[in-house]
C-alpha positions as a LaTeX table, in Angstrom:
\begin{tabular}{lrrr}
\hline
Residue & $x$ (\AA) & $y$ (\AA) & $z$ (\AA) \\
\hline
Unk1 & 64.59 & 71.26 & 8.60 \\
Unk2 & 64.51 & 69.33 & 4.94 \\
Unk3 & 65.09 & 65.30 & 5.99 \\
Unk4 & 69.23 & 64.33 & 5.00 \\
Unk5 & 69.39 & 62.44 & 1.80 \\
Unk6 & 70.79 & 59.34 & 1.84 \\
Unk7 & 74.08 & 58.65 & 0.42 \\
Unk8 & 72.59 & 54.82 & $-1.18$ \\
Unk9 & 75.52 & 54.42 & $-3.69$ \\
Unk10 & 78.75 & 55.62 & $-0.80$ \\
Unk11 & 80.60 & 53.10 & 1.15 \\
Unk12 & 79.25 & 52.64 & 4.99 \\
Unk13 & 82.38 & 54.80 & 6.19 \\
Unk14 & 80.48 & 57.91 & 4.56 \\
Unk15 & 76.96 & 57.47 & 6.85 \\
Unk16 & 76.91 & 58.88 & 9.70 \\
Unk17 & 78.76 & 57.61 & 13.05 \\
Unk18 & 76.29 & 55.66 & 15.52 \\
Unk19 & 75.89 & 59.26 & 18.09 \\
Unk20 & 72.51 & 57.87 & 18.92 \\
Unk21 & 73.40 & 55.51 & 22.02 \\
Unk22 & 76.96 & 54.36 & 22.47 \\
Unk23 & 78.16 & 51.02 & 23.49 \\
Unk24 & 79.77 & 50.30 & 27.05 \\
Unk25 & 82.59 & 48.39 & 24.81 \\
Unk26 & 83.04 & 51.49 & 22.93 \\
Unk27 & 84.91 & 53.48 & 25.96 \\
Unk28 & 88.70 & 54.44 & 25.82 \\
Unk29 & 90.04 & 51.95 & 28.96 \\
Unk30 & 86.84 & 51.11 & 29.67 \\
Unk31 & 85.18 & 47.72 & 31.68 \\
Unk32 & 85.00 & 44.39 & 30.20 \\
Unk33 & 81.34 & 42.59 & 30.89 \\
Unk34 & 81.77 & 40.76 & 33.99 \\
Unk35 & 80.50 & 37.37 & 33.48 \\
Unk36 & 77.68 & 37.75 & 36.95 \\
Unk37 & 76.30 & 40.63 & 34.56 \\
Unk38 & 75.55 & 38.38 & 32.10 \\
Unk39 & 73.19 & 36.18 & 34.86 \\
Unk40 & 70.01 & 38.08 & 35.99 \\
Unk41 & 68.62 & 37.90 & 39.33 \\
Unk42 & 64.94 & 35.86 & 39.88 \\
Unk43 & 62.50 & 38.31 & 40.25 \\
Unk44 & 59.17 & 37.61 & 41.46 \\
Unk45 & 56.23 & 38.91 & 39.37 \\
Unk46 & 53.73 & 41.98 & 40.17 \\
Unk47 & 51.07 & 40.01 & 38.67 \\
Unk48 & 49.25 & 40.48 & 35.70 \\
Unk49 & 47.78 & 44.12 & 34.64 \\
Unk50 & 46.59 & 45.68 & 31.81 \\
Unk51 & 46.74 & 49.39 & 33.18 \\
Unk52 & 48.11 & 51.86 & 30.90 \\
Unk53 & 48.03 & 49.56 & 27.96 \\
Unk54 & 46.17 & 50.05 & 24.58 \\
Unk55 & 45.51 & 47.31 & 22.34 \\
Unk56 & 46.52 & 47.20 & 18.34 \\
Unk57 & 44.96 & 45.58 & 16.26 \\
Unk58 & 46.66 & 42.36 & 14.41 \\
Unk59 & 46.88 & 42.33 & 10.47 \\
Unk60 & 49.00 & 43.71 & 8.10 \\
Unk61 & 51.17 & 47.12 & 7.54 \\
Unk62 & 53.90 & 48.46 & 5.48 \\
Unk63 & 57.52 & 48.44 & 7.55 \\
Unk64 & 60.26 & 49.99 & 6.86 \\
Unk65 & 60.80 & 53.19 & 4.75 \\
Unk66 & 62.97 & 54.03 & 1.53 \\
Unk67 & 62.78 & 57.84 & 1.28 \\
Unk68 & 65.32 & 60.37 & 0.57 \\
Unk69 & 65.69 & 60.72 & 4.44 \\
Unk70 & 66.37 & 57.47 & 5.25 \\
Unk71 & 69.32 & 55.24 & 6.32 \\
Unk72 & 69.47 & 51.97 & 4.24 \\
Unk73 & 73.11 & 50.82 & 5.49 \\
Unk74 & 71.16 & 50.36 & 9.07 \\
Unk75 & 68.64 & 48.32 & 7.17 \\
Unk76 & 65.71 & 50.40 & 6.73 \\
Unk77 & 64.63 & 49.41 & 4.05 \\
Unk78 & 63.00 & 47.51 & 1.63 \\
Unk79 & 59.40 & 48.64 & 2.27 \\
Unk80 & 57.86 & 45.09 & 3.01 \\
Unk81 & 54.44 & 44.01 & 3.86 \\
Unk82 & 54.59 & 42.11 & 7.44 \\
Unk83 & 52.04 & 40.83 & 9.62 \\
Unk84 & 51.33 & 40.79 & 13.13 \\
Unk85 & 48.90 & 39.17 & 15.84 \\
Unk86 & 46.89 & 41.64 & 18.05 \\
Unk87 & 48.24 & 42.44 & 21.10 \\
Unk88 & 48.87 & 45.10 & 23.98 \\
Unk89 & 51.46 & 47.99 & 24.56 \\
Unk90 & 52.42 & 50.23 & 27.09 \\
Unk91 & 50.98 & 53.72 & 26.10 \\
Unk92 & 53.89 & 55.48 & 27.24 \\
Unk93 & 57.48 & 54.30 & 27.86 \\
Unk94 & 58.30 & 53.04 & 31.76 \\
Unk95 & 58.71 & 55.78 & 34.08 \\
Unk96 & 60.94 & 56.66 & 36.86 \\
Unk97 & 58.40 & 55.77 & 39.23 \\
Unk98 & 57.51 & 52.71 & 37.35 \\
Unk99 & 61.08 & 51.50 & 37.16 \\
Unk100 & 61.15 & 52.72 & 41.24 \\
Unk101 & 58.74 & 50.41 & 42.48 \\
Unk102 & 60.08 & 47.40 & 40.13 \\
Unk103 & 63.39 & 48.25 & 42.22 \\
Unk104 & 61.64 & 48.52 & 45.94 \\
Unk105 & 59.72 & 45.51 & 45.12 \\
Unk106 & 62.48 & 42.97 & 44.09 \\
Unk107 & 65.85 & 44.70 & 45.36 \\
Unk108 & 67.01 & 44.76 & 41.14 \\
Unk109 & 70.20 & 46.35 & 40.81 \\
Unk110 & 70.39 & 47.75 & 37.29 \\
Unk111 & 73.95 & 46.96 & 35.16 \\
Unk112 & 74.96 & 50.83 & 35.29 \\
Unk113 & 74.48 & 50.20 & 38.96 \\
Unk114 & 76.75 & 47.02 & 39.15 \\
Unk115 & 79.52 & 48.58 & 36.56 \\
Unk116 & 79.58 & 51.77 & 38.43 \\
Unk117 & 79.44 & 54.20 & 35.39 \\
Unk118 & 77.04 & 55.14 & 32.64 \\
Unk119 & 77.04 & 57.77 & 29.57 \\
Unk120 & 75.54 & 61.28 & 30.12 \\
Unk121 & 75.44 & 63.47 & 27.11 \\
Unk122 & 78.07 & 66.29 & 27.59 \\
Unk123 & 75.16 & 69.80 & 27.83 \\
Unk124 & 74.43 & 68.38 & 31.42 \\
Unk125 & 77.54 & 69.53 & 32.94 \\
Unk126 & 79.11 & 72.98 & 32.84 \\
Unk127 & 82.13 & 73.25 & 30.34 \\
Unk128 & 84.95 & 72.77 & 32.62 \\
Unk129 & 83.94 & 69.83 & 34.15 \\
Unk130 & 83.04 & 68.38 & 30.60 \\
Unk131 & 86.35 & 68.88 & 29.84 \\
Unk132 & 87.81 & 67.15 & 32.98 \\
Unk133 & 85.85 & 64.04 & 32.30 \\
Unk134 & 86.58 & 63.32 & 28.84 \\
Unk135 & 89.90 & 63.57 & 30.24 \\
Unk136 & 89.29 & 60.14 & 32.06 \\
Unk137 & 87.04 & 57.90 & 30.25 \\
Unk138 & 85.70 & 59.11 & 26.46 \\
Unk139 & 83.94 & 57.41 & 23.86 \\
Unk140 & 86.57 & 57.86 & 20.77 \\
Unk141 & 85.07 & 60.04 & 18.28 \\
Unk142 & 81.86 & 60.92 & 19.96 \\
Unk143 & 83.13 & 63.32 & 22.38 \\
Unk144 & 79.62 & 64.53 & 23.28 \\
Unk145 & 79.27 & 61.21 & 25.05 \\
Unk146 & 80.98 & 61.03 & 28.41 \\
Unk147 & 81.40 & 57.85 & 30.75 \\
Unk148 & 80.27 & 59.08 & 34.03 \\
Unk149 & 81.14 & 57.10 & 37.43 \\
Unk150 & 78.18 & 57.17 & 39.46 \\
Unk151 & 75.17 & 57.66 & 36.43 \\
Unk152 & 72.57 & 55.43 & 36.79 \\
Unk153 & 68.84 & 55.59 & 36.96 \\
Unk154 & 68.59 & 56.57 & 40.21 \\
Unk155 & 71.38 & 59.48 & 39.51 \\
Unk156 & 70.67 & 59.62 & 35.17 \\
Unk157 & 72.80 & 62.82 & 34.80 \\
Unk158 & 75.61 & 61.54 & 37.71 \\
Unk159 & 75.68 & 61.29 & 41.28 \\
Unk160 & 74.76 & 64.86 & 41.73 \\
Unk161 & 71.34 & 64.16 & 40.32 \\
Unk162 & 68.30 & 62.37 & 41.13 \\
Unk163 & 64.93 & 61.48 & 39.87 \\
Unk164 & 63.10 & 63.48 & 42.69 \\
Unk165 & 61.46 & 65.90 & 40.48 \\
Unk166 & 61.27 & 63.76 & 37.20 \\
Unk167 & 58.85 & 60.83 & 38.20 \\
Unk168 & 56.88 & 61.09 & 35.52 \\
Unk169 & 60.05 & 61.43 & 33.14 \\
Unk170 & 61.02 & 57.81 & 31.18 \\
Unk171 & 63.48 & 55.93 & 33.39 \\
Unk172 & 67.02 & 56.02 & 31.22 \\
Unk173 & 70.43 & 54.21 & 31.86 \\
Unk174 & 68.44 & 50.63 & 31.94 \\
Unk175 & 70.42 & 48.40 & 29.66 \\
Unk176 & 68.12 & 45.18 & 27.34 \\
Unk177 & 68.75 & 43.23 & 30.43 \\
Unk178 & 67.57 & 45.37 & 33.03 \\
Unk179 & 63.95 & 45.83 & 30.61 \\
Unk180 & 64.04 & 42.28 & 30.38 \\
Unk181 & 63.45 & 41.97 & 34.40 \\
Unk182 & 61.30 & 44.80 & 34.56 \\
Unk183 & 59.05 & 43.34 & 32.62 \\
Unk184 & 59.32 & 39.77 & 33.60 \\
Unk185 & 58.17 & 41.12 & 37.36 \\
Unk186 & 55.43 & 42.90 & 35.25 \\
Unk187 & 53.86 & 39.80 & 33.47 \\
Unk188 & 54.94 & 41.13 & 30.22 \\
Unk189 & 57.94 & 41.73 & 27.48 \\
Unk190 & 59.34 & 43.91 & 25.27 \\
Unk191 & 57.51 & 44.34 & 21.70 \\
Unk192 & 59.12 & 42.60 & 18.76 \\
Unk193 & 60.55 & 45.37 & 16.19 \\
Unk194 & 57.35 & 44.99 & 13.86 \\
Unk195 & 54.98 & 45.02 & 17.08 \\
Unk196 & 56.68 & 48.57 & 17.87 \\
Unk197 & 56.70 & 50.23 & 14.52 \\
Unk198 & 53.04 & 48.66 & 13.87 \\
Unk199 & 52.07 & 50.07 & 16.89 \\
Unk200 & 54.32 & 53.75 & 16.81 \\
Unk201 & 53.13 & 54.04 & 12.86 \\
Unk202 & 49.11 & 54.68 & 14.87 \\
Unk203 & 47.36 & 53.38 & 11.91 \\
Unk204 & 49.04 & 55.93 & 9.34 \\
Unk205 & 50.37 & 53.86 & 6.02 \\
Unk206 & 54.15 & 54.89 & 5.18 \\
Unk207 & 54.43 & 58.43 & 6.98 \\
Unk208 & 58.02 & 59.40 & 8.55 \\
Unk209 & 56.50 & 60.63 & 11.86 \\
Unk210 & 53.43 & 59.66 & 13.59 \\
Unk211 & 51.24 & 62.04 & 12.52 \\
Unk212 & 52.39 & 62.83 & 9.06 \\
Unk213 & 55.26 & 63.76 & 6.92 \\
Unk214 & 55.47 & 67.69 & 7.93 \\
Unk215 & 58.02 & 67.87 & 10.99 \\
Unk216 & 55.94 & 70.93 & 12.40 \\
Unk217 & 51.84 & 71.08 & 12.88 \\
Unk218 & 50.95 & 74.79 & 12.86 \\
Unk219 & 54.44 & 76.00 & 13.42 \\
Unk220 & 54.54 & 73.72 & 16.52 \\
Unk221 & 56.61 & 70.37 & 17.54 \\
Unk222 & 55.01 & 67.05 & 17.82 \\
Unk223 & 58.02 & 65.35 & 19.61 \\
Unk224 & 60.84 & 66.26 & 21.80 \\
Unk225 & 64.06 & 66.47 & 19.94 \\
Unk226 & 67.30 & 68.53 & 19.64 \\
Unk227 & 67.15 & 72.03 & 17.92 \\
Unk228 & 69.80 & 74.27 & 18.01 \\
Unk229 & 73.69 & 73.45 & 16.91 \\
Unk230 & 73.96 & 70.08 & 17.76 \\
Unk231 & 75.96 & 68.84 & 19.80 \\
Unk232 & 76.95 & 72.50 & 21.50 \\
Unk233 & 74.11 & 74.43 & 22.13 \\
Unk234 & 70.06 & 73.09 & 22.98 \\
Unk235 & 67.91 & 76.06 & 22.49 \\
Unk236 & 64.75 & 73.74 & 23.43 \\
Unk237 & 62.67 & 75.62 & 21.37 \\
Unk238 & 59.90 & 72.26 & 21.52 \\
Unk239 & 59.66 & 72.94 & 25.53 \\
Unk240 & 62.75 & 70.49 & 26.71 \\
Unk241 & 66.28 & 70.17 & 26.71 \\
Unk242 & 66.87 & 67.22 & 28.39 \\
Unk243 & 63.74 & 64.26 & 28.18 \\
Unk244 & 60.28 & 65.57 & 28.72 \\
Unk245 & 57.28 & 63.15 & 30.11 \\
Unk246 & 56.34 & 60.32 & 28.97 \\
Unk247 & 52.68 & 61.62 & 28.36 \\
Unk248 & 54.33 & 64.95 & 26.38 \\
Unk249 & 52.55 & 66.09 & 22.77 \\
Unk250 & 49.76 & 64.69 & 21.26 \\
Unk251 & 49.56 & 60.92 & 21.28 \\
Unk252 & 49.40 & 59.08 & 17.90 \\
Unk253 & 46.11 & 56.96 & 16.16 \\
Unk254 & 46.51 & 53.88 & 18.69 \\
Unk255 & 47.01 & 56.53 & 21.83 \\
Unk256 & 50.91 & 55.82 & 22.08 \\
Unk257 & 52.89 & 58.92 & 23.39 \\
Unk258 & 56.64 & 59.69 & 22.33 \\
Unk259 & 56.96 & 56.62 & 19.64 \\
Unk260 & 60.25 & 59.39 & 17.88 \\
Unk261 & 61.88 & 61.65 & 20.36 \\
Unk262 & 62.79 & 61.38 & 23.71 \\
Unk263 & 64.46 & 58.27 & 24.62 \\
Unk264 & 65.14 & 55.13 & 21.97 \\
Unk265 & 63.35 & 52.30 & 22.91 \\
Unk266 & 64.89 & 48.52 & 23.44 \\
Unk267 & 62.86 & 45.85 & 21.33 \\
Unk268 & 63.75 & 42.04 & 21.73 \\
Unk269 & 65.16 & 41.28 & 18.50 \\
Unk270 & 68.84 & 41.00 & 17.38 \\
Unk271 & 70.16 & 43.42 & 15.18 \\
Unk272 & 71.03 & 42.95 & 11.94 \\
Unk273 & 70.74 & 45.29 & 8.51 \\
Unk274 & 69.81 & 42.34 & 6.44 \\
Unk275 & 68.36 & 39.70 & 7.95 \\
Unk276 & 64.78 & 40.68 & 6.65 \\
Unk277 & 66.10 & 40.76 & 3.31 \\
Unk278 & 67.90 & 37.26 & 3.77 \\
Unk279 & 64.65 & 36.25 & 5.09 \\
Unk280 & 61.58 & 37.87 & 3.68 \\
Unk281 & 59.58 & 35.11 & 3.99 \\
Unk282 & 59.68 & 35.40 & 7.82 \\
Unk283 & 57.21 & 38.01 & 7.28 \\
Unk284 & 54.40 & 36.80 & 10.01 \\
Unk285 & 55.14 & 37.50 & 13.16 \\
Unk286 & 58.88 & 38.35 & 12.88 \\
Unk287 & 61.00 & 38.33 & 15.85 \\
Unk288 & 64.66 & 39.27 & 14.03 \\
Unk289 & 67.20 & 36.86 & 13.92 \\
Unk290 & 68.26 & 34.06 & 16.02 \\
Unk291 & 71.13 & 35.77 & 17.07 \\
Unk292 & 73.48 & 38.51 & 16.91 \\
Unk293 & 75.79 & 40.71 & 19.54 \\
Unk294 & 73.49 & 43.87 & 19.24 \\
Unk295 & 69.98 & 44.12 & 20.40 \\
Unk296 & 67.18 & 47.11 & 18.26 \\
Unk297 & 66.41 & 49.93 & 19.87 \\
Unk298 & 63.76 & 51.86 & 17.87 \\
Unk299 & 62.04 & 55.71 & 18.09 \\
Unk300 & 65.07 & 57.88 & 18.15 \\
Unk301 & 65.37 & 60.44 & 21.34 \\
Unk302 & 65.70 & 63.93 & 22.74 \\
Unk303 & 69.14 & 64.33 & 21.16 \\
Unk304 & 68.50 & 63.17 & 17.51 \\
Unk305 & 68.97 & 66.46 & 15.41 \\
Unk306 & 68.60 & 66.53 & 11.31 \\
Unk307 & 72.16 & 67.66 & 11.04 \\
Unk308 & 73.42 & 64.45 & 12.36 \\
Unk309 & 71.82 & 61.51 & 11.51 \\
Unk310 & 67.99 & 62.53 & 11.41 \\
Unk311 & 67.27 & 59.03 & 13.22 \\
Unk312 & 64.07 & 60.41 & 14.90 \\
Unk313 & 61.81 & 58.55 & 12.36 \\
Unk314 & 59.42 & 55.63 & 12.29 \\
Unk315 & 61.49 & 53.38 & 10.09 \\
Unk316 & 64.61 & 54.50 & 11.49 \\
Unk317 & 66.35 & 51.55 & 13.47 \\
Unk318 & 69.98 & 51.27 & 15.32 \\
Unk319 & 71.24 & 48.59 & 17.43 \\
Unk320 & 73.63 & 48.05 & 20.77 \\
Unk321 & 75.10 & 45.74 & 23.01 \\
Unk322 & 72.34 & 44.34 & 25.65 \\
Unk323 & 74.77 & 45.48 & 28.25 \\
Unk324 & 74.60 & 49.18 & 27.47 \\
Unk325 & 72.90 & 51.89 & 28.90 \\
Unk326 & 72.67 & 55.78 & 28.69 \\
Unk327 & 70.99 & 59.05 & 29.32 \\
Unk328 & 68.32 & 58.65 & 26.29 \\
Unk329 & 67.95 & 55.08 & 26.60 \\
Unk330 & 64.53 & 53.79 & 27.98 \\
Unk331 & 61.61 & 51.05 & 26.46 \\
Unk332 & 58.14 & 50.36 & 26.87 \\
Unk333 & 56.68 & 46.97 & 27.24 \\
Unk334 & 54.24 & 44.82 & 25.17 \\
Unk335 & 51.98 & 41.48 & 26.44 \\
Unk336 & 50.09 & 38.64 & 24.24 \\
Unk337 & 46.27 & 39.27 & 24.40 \\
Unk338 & 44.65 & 36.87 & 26.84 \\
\hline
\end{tabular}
């Protein structure tokens, strides 16, 4: 499909609504953040490791994007030269059996976990039980997104499901704060927003996906996103309906797998659509504002669709509350070189 145009002289009420991950505050009746949720446990550390980690190398590179298919109320743009340090990245995004032996190691109970309920898109359960659930708990105005007593990582789809067969699959339903432990017991952190786009862009200058600007290569996908009539009907027609993985398609110029599609990916900055332009001389090493109520998640995932909001691109960028969580939700994790 042709990329959206964006609608740069229309009011913010005309873009798109934020389908990509919802907020846990944005639920009809739903919890208020406990204030023991907001303190996370000690975990001790797994010790240092570089396994499954590729290094990029520091210097300069154009962020952002300013295309016909971009976003600029969510602060993609202006195209801006910023530099970063060399340093290392997960080559794929955490795993369920990753995130599994974080959990039998330390005890961690994720927030999802400790709220009792997280969203599941609405294709995973048949339509009559979709209907009974928005019945209970629904996210106004995004009625494909359903509050689901009992999702969590160990159960991403509800309590009905498990993770037995999808090890290999990236965890979801881990909120900023449970990605901040996990990597804390792994002797590392979450990338910075320029670190991940430096790194997901592969060495390419000022391309919309990975590997180019053509969606396709040869009449086949490159990343695992939503075809069909979103958000009814997933005909899967790249190989998945649901997320795929974390090794799926052909990796990018620095060897990172999945950097658009699949699951959105938590970085540690704040959010906020105009900070770098507030700030553009904060250009070296940028780690976002100082604060803000909404952390960047980054990559788009396995339900973005061209229809919508076409979010599945390197310069695309969203933001939610570090509390949140969800069934296309995941992160990889980044460490200073020695």
């Amino acid at each position: 499909p042709q990329p959206r145009p964006t609608r740069m002289n229309e009011p913010d009420s005309s873009k798109p609504k934020s389908c990509c991950t919802p907020s846990r505050g944005s639920v009809v009746g739903g919890d208020t953040p406990l204030a023991s949720l907001e303190i996370l446990p000690e975990v001790e550390g797994a010790g240092l490791s570089s396994e499954g980690m590729v290094e990029i190398p520091g210097g300069a590179f154009l962020m952002g994007g300013e295309g016909p298919e971009t976003w600029q109320q969510d602060g993609e743009g202006p195209v801006r030269e910023v530099s970063v340090d060399s340093f290392q990245i997960d080559a794929c995004a955490v795993s369920n059996e990753q995130f599994a032996a974080f959990v039998n190691a330390t005890g961690y109970v994720t927030e999802a976990e400790r709220f009792g309920w997280s969203f599941v898109f609405q294709l995973h359960f048949p339509k009559k039980q979709r209907e009974q659930l928005r019945q209970t708990k629904a996210v106004a105005g995004l009625e494909w997104w359903l509050a689901v007593s009992g999702a969590s990582w160990r159960h991403p789809t509800g309590p009905d499901s498990n993770i037995d067969d999808i090890l290999n699959h990236p965890v979801v339903q881990v909120s900023w704060n449970d990605a901040q432990a996990y990597c804390r017991w792994a002797g590392k952190r979450l990338p910075t927003e320029a670190e991940w786009e430096c790194a997901a862009r592969g060495g390419l200058e000022q391309k919309i996906w990975p590997w180019g600007n053509s969606l396709l290569r040869s009449g086949k996908f490159r990343c695992n996103i939503f075809q069909g009539d979103f958000p009814k009907k997933d005909t899967g027609k790249d190989g998945f309906k649901g997320t795929c993985p974390v090794d799926a398609f052909e990796p990018n110029g620095y060897g990172l797998y999945n950097c658009v599609g699949n699951v959105w990916e938590w970085c540690q900055d704040w959010f906020n659509h105009e900070y770098h332009r507030i700030r553009p001389d904060l250009s070296n090493n940028p780690s976002g504002p100082p604060s803000g109520t909404k952390r960047v998640q980054r990559g788009g995932s396995y339900l973005c669709h061209d229809s919508y909001c076409n979010r599945y691109r390197l310069s695309a960028r969203i933001g939610n509350t570090p509390d949140s969580s969800g069934g296309n939700l995941g992160f990889r994790c980044a460490r200073d070189l020695e």
